[in-house]
C-alpha positions as MATLAB code, in Angstrom:
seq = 'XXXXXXXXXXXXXXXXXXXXXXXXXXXXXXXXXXXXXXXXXXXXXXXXXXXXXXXXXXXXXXXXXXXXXXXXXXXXXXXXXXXXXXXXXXXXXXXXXXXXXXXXXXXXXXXXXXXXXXXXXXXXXXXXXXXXXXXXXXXXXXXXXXXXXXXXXXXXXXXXXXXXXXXXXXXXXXXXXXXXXXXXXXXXXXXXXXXXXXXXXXXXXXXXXXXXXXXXXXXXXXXXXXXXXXXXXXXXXXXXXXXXXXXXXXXXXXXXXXXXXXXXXXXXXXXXXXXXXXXXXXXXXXXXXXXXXXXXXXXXXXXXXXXXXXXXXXXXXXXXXXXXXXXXXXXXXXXXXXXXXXXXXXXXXXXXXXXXXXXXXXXXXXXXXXXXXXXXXXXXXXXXXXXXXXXXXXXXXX';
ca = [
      -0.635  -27.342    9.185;
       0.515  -25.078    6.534;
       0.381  -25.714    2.599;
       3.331  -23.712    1.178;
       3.922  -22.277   -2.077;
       6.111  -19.817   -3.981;
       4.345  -19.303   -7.364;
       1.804  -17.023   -6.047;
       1.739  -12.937   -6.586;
      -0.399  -10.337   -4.761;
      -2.640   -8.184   -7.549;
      -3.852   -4.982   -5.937;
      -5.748   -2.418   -7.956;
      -6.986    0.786   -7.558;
     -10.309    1.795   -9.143;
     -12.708    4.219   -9.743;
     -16.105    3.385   -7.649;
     -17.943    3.443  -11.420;
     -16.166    0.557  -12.669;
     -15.492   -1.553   -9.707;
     -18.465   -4.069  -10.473;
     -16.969   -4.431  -14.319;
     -13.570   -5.359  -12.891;
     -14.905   -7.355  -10.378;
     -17.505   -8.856  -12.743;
     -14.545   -9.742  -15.308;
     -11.663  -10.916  -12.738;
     -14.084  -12.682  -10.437;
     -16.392  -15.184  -12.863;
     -14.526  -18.819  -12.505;
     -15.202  -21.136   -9.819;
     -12.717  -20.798   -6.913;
     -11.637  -17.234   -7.669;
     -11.481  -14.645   -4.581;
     -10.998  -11.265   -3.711;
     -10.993   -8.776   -0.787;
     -12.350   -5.015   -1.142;
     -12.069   -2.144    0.902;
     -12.907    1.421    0.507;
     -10.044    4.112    0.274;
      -9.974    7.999   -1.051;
      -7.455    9.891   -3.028;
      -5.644   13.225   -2.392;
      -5.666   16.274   -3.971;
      -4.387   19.763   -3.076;
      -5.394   23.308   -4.821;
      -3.507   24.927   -6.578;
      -4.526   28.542   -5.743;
      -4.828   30.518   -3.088;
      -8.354   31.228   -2.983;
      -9.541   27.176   -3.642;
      -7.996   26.303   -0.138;
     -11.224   28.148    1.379;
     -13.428   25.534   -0.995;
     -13.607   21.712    0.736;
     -11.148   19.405   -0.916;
     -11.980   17.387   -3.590;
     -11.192   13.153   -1.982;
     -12.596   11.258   -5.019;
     -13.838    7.875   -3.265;
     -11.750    4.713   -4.556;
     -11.703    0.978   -4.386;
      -8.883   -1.270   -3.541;
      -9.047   -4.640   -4.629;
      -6.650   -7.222   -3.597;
      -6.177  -11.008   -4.651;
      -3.928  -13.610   -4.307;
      -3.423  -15.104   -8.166;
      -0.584  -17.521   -9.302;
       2.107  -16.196  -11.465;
       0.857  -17.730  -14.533;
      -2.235  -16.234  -14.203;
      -1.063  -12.048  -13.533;
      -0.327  -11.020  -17.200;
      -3.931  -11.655  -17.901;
      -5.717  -10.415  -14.986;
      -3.511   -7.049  -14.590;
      -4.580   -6.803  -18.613;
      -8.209   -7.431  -17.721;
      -8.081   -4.805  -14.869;
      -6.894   -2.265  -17.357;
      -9.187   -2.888  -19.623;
     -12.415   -3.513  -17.363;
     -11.541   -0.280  -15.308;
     -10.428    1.810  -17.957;
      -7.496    2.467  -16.065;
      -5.484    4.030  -19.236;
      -7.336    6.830  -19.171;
      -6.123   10.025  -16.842;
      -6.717   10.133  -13.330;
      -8.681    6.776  -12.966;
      -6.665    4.389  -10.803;
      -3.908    2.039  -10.886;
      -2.625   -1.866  -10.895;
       0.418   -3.642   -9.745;
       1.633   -7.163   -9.087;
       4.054   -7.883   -6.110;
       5.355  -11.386   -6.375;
       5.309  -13.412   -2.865;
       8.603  -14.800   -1.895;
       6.796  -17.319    0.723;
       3.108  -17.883    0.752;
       1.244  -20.269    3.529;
      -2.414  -20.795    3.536;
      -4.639  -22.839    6.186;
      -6.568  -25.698    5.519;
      -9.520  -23.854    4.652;
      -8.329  -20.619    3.218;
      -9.968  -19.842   -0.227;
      -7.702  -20.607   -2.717;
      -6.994  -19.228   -6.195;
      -7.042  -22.257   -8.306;
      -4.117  -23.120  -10.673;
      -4.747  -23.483  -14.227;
      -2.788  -24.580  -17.176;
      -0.780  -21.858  -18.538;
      -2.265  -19.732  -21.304;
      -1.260  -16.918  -23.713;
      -2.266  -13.725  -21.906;
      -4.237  -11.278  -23.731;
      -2.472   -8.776  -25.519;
      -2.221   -4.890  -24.877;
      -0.954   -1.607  -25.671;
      -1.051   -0.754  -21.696;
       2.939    0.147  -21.396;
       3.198   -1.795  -18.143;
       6.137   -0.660  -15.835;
       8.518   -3.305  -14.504;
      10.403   -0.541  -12.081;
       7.987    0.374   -9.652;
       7.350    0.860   -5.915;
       4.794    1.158   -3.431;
       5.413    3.218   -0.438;
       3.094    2.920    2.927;
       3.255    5.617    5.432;
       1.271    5.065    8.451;
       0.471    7.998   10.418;
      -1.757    9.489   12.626;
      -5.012   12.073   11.296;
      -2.777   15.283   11.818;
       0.069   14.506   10.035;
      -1.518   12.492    6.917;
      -2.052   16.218    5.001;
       1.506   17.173    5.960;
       2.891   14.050    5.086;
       0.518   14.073    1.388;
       1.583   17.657    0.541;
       5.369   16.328    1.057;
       4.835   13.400   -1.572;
       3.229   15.750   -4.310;
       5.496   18.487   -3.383;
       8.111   15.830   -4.364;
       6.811   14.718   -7.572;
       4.415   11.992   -6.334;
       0.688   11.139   -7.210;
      -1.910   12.353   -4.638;
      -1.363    9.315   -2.213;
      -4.450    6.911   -1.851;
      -5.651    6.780    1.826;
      -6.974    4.335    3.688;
      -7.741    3.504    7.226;
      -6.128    0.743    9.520;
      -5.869    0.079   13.379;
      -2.629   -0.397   14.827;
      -1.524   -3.114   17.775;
       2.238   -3.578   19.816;
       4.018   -2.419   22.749;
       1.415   -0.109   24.286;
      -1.625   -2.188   23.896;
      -0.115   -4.111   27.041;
       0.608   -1.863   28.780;
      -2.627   -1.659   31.383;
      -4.373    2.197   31.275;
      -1.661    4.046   29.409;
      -3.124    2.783   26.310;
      -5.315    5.440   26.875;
      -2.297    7.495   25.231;
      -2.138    5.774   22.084;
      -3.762    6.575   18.627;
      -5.491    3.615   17.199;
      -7.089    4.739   14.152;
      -4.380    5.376   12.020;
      -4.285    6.245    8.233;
      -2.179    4.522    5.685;
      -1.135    6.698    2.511;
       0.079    4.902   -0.047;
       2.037    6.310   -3.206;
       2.989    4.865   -6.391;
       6.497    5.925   -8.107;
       9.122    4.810  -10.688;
      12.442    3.634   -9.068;
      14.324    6.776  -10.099;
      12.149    8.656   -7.910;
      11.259    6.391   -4.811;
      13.879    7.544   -3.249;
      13.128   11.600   -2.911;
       9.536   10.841   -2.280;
       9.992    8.008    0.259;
      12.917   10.796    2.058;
      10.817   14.097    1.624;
       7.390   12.110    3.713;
       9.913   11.047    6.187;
      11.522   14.365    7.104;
       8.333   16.409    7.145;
       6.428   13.401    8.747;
       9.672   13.360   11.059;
       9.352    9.515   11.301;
      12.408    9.525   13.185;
      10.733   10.823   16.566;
       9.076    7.839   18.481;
       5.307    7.823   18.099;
       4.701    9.579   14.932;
       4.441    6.623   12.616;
       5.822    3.761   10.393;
       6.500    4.313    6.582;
       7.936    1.569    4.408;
       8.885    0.464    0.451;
       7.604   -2.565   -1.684;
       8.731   -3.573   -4.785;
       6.676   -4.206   -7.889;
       7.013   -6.489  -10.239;
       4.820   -4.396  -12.956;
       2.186   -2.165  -12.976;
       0.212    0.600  -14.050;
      -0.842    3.998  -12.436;
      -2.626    7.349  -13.649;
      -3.748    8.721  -10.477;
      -4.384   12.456   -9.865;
      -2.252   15.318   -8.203;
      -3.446   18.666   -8.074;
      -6.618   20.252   -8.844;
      -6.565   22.339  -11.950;
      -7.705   23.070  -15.321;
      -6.633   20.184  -17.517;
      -6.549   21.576  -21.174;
      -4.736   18.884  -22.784;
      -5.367   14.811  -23.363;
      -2.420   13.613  -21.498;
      -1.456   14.097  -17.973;
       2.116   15.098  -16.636;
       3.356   11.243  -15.656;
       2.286   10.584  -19.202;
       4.565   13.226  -20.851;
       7.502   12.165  -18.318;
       7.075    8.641  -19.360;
       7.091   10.111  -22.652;
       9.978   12.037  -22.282;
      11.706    8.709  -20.621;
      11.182    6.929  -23.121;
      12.621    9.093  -26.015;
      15.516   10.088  -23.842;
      16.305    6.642  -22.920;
      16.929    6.856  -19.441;
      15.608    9.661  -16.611;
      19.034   11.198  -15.644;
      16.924   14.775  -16.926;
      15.194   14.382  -13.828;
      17.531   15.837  -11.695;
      15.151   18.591   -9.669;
      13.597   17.846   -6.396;
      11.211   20.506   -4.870;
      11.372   20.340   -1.179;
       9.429   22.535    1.180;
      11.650   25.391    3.238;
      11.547   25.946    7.178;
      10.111   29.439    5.536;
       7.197   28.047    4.006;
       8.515   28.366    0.572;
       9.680   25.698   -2.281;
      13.253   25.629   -3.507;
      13.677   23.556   -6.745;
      17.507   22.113   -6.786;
      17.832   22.169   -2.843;
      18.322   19.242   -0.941;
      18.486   18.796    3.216;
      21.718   17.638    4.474;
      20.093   15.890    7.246;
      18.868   12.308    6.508;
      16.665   10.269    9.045;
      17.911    6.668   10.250;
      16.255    4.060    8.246;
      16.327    0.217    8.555;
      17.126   -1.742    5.185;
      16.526   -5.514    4.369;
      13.504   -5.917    5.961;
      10.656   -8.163    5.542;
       6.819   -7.341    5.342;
       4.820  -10.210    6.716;
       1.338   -9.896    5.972;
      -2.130  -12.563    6.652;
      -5.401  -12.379    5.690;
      -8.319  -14.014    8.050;
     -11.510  -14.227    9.104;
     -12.605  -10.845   11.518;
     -13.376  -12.797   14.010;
     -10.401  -14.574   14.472;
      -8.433  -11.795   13.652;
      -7.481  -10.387   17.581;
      -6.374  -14.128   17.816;
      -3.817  -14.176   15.137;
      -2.854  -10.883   15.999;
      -2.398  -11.945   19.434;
      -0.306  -14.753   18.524;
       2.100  -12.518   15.955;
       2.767  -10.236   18.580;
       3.575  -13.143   21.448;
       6.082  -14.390   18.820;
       8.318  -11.307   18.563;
       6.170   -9.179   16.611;
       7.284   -5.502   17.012;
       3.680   -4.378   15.673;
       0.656   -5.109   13.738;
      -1.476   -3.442   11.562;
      -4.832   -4.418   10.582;
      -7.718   -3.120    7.795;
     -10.720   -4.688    7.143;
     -11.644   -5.762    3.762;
     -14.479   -7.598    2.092;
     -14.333  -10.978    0.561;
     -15.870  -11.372   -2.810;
     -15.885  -14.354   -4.358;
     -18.675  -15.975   -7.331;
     -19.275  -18.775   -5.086;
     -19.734  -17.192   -1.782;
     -22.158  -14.564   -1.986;
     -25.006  -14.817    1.087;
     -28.694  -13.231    0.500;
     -30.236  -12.164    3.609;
     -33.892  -10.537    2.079;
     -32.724  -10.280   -0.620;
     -29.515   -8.533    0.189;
     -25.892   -9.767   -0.844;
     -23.672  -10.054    2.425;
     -20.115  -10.534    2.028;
     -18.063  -12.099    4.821;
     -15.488   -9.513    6.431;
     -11.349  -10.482    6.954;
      -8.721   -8.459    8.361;
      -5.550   -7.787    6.326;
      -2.876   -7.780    9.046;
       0.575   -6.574    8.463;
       3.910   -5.970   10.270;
       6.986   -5.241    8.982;
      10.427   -7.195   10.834;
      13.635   -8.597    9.998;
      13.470  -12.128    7.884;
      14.263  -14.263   11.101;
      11.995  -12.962   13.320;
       9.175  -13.357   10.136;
      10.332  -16.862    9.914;
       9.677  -17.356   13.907;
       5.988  -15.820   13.485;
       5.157  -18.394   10.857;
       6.516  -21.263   12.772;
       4.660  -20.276   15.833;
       1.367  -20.053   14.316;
       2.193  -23.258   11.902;
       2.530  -24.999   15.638;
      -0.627  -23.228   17.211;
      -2.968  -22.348   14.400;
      -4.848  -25.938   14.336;
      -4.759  -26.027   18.351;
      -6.457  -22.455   18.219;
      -9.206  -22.919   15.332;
      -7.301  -20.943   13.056;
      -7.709  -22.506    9.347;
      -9.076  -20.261    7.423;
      -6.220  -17.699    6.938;
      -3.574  -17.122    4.841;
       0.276  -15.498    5.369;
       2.401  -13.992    2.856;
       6.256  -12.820    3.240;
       7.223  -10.136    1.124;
      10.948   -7.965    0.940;
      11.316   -4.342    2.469;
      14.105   -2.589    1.177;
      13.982    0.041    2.828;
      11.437    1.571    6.341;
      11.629    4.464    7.991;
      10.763    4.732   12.033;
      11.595    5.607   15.363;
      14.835    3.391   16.189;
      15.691    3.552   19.467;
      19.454    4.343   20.389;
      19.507    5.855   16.720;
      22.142    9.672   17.244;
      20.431   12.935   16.120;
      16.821   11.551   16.394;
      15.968   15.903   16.661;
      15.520   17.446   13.453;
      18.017   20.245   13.124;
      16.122   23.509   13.549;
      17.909   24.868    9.897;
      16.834   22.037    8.117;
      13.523   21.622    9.179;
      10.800   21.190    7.119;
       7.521   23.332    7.204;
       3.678   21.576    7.345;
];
């Protein structure tokens, strides 16, 4: 049976490979403390003509992901920032997404309550309006779909890899025509611009056409992010999303960002032009995310998608706890878990959990956890959906 809670907030974290041990070291030292890693690589794109012939430059990056209860985010997001230096430019990035329902199994690791403290104190200039978008595409399109988001004001996305599961998987030999390796690009951005960057990686992605991929918005609660766009020569201490927060702030509000750059079907930029065509999106949806053990992971999956799941997602991540590490000759082994993920509507979500609340004991599932958080807004293939082509005038180049 499930244990249920509602005070509990998922801390992810993007860091530098240099100063992943300190942050671990620092976030990770009490008894009954967990977290799951998993390797990841930003994005950058050259400037200049003559750098595209030169490899690009995919920094290697750490995402680290833990379950914490509310009263316990101020100070870890602080410690994050200060362990991983993430203040600086172009080093990484921290957020807090609260969980609106949270069920663990019996045996699930647990982040242990405490008493509520004073959290440490700051000068970090946390940001309360935040999002986090996830685009999940196939290898060809991830560049197109990365250029779009910088193009439109965005960070260099983070990228990651996942494996995808749903209709096709049972569907005999044809799944022989699916993709499963997919990559997940995930982008950081202020409220104010969510929007134009979530709608310029869905037109070029063309997310609208069935089998191209599955992009979708989270909210944050706060956060932090300096991550890198371009490659160029940096001459000055601060970094643009510095000086716009700068400029933010002294305005007062960020009406005096009214540009957009969009890509044109000639292979130029326009600044001030806008497509008229928008792509059908669904709104009000739920993500519905678990964590378990890789080798029961096919089994929960399994059971999410016999319970009305339209798809699943799943990267694998290691757990790191102080309690838990295993020396084999005198090398640490951490035990694996899959992060699944699908995205639905809030009744179907509640049907998954009831299911596997039913049939998780039954089929040796305890150590696992699920998490429910709000989508407000995804953008996919719908079927039925009118003008699912991309007008020819409006279309938008690679």
């Amino acid at each position: 049976m499930f244990k249920t809670s509602q005070s509990y907030s998922v801390v992810t974290a993007i860091l530098p490979q240099a100063r992943t041990s300190a942050v671990v070291k620092a976030t990770l030292s009490d008894p009954g403390t967990s977290g799951f890693l998993w390797k990841a690589r930003g994005t950058l794109l050259h400037d200049t003509w003559w750098k595209r012939f030169i490899p690009p430059i995919s920094p290697a990056k750490n995402m680290l992901s833990m379950l914490v209860p509310d009263d316990e985010v101020p100070g870890i997001v602080n410690t994050i920032v200060e362990q991983g230096r993430l203040h600086q430019q172009a080093t990484g990035a921290v957020f807090s997404t609260p969980c609106d329902h949270i069920y663990f199994g019996s045996e699930f690791h647990v982040w242990p309550s405490k008493e509520a403290m004073t959290a440490p104190t700051g000068n970090h200039n946390l940001t309360e309006n935040l999002s986090a978008i996830y685009c999940i595409v196939g290898h060809k399109l991830s560049d197109r779909v990365a250029k779009a988001a910088i193009n439109a004001g965005a960070h260099g996305p983070i990228v990651y890899y996942s494996e995808g599961r749903g209709l096709r998987d049972r569907l005999g030999w044809l799944r022989i025509t699916k993709e499963h390796e997919k990559e997940v690009l995930m982008v950081l951005a202020e409220e104010a611009d969510a929007d134009e960057i979530f709608d310029a990686m869905a037109a070029v992605g063309q997310l609208h056409l069935p089998g191209r991929g599955f992009m979708y918005r989270l909210r944050i609660a706060q956060g932090m992010f300096h991550l890198a766009s371009r490659v160029s020569h940096h001459h000055y201490d601060a970094n643009m999303q510095q000086v716009i927060n700068a400029i933010d702030h002294l305005s007062g509000h960020t009406n005096w960002r009214d540009q957009s750059v969009v890509e044109l079907s000639g292979g130029g930029r326009g600044v001030g032009i806008t497509t008229q065509y928008e792509a059908p999106t669904l709104e009000n949806q739920v993500s519905l995310s678990a964590l378990v053990c890789r080798d029961k992971h096919e089994q929960l999956m399994d059971i999410m998608l016999d319970a009305g799941a339209p798809g699943v997602n799943v990267n694998f991540t290691r757990f790191t706890a102080p309690d838990q590490d295993c020396l084999i000759s005198g090398a640490r082994i951490n035990e694996e878990y899959g992060m699944l993920r699908c995205i639905t509507n809030e009744a179907t979500a509640q049907r998954i959990c009831a299911v596997i609340n039913s049939e998780a004991e039954d089929e040796g599932l305890r150590d696992f956890c699920m998490f429910v958080n709000p989508v407000p807004k995804v953008a996919t293939y719908i079927p039925g959906a009118q003008d699912f082509r991309l007008p020819s005038d409006t279309a938008m180049a690679s």
